[in-house]
N, C-alpha and C positions, 0 to 999 in steps of 0.2 A: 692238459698242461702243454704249454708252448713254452719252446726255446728263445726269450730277444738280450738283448745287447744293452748292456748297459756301460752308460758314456765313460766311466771310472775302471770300465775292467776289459781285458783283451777276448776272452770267454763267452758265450752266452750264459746267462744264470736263467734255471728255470722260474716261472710263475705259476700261479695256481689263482685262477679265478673261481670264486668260491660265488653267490647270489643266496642272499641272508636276508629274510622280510624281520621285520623286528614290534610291535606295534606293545601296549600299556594303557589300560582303561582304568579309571576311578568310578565309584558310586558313592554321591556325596559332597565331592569335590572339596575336600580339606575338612567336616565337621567330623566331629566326635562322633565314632562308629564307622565313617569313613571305610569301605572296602574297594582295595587296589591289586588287580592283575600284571602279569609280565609273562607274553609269550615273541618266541623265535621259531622261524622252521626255516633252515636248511633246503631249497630247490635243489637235488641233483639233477645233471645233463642226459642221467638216461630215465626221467620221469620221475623217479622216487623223491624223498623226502625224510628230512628226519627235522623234531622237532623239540621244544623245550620248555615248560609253559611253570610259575610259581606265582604263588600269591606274595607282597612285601610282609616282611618282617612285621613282626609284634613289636612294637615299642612307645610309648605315651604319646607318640607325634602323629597325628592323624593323617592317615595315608593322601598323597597327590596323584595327579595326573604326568607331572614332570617329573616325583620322580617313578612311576612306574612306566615310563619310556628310558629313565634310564639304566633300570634295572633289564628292560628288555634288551638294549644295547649289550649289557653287560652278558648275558645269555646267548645272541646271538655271537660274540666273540667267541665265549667258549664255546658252540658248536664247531666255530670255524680250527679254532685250535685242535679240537680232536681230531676233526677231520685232516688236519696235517698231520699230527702224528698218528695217523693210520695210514696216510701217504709215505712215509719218512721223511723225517725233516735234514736239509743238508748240513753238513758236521760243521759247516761256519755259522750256521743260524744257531743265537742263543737267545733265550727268553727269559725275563725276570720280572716276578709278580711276589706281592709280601705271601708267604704261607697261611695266614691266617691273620684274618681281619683281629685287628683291637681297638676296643675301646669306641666303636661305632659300628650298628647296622648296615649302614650305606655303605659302610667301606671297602671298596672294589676289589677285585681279585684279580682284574685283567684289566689292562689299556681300554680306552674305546674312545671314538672318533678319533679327528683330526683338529688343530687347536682351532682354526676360526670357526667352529659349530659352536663347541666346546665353550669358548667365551662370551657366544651372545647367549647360549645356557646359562652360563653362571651370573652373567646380571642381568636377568630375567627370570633367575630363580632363589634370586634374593627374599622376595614375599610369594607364599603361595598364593591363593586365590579372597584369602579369608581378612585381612591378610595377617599370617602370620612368618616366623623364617623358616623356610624351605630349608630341611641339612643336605638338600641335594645339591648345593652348592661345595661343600664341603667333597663331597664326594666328587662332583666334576673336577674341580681340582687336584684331586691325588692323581684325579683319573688322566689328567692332562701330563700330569708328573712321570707316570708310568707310561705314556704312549711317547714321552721326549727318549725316553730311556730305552726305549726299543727298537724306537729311529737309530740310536748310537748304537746298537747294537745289531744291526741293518738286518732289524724283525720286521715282521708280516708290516704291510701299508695298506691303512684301511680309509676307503674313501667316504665322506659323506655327501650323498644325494639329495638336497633339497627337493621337496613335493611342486617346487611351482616351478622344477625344473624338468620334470618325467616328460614333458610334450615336446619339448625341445631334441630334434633328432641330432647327435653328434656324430662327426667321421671322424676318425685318429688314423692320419696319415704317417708313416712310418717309410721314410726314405733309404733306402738303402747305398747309401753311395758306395759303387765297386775300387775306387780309386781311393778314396778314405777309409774302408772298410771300416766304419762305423757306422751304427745306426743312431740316427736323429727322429725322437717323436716331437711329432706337431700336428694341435688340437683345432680342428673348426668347427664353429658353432654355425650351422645354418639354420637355425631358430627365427631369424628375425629378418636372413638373405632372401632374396628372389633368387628360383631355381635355376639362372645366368649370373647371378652375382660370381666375383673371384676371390678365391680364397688369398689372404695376405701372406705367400709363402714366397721364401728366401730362394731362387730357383739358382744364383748368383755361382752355387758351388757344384751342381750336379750337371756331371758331363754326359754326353752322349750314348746312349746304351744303358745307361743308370736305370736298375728295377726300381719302381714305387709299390711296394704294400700296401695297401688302403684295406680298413678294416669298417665298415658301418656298424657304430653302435649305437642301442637308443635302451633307456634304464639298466645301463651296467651289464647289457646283452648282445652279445655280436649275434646279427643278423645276417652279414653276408661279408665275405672278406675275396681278396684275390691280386693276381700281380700282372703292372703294365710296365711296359719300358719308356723310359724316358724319350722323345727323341727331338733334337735340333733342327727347326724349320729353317731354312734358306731366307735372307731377305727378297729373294728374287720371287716368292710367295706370295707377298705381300695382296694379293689380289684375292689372296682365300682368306676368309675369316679365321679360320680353325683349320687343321687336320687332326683323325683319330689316330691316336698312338699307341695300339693298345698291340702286343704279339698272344699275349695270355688274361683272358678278361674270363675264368670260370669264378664266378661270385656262384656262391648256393646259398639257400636257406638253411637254417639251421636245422629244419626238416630233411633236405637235400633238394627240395625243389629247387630251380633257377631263380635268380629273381632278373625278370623283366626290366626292360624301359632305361637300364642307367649307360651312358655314353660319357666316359672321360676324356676332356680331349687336352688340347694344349693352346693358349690364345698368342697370337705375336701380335696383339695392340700395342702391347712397351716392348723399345729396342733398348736393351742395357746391356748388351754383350759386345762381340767383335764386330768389325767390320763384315764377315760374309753371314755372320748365326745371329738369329736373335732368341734368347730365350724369354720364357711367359712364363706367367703363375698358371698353378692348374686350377681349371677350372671345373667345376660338376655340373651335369647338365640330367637333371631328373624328374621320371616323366609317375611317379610313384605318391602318393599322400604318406609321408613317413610318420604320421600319426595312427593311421588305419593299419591294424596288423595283417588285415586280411589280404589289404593288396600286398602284402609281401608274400603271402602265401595264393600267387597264381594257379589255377585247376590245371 
C-alpha cells in the first residue's frame, strides 16, 4: 500500500494494488452438453497466491466461452474484495452489490470492468458462436450498472488490460510540484517511441527543485520506481544537448536488484519559458529491452 494524492482532496488517500489473473474455457463451444469453466487466482507480493475456480451454472442455455470469462471476472472481483476487507476497508469507502441474484443465473454479484471493455462485450455477445443469444449480455449490463454505482460511491477502480497491450512497457510519471502541493499523474506510452523520443509533458508549471516520481510499470507491475529533482537549465547552455538531473535516482527491482542502464535527463531543444531558463519535456533515455524480464533482473 502507498500513500498518493488525489486531485479533489487535501489528504493522501491510501491504494491497494491488488494483480488478479482471471481466465474461462468452454468445451463444445455453445452445443448441447456444452461444459464451461471459470477460474481466478490472486498473485500476492510476497510469492503466495489465493485462488477461486467454478464451473457455470446449470440451466437449459448451453454454456460459452464469453460467458465463462465473465464469470471469471466476476471471481476475480470477489477475491479482490476479500482481500480488502481483510486489509480494512476505510470508513468513507461503501460498497453496493444486490444480495441475491433473481430471476437469472448470470446475474452478477459484484461490479466488473470498466465501461469501454464492458460495451464491446455486450455487442459482441449478442450471438454466441452457434449462433444463438448469449444472456451474457444481460449480465454485462447489470454488471456495468453496478460498477457506475460504485464509481459514485468512490469504490475500488478496476482497470481493464487488453492481451494486445501486455508488450507495451508503460512509465506513470507522478509530478510532484512543491509549490502547488498537488500531485498530477501523467501516463507515457513508449510502446511505439524510439528510446530518444520525448514524452508530451506540460513542464510549463513545475519550478525549480520540483521532485518527479517516476514509477515503471509494465502488466499492471511496478518494476522499478524512484525520485529526481527537477532542475532549470540556463540558456547560456545551449551548447549541451542535455544535462542529468538526477540528486536521488535509487530505482530497484521488485526483487531488490538495481536496475541498470536508465539515464533521465532533461532536453532544452524548446525555449517556452523566461528570458534566462528554458525549460524541456523530460525525456527517458533506455538502454534495457522492456519486453525481456530478464534484463530487468541484472546478476
Amino acid at each position: 500500500m502507498e500513500d498518493v494524492y488525489d486531485l479533489d482532496m487535501d489528504a493522501p488517500v491510501p491504494v491497494y494494488e491488488m494483480k488478479i489473473h482471471t481466465d474461462g474455457v468452454c468445451r463444445a463451444k455453445g452445443w448441447k452438453g456444452s461444459f464451461a469453466a471459470s477460474g481466478a487466482v490472486h498473485v500476492k507480493k510476497n510469492g503466495g497466491s489465493t485462488h477461486r475456480r467454478n464451473a457455470l451454472p446449470d440451466d437449459e442455455f448451453p454454456a460459452t466461452k464469453r460467458r465463462a470469462d465473465i464469470f471469471a471476472i466476476l471471481l476475480g472481483l470477489e477475491l479482490a474484495l476479500i482481500s480488502l476487507y481483510e486489509l480494512g476497508l476505510p470508513e468513507d469507502l461503501k460498497l453496493h452489490w444486490p444480495e441475491k441474484s433473481k430471476g437469472h443465473p448470470l446475474e452478477p454479484r459484484r461490479a466488473i470492468m470498466d465501461s469501454r471493455p464492458q460495451k464491446s462485450k455486450a455487442r459482441k455477445a449478442i450471438m454466441d458462436s452457434r449462433p444463438r443469444k448469449a444472456h451474457s449480455r444481460k449480465a454485462i449490463s447489470k454488471a456495468r450498472k453496478r460498477q457506475l454505482d460504485m464509481e459514485i460511491q468512490r469504490g475500488p477502480r478496476h482497470l481493464w488490460v487488453s492481451e494486445n497491450s501486455l508488450q507495451k512497457p508503460r512509465l506513470d510519471v507522478t509530478i510532484m510540484t512543491s509549490s502547488a502541493e498537488v500531485v498530477r499523474l501523467s501516463k507515457l506510452d513508449f510502446g511505439f517511441l524510439p528510446p530518444d523520443a520525448e514524452g508530451a509533458l506540460d513542464f510549463s508549471a513545475i519550478e525549480d527543485g520540483d521532485l518527479l516520481k517516476l514509477i515503471f510499470c509494465r502488466r499492471c507491475e511496478v518494476l522499478a520506481q524512484g525520485t529526481i529533482r527537477y532542475k532549470l537549465i540556463p540558456k547560456t547552455m545551449t551548447n549541451f544537448a542535455t544535462e542529468v538531473c538526477h540528486d536521488k535516482l535509487d530505482f530497484m527491482h521488485e526483487y531488490g536488484r538495481p536496475v541498470r542502464g536508465w539515464t533521465y535527463r532533461t532536453n532544452i531543444a524548446q525555449d517556452v519559458a523566461s528570458e534566462d531558463f528554458a525549460y524541456g519535456p523530460l525525456t527517458l533515455e533506455y538502454y534495457l529491452d522492456c519486453t525481456d524480464e530478464r534484463s530487468l533482473c541484472p546478476n
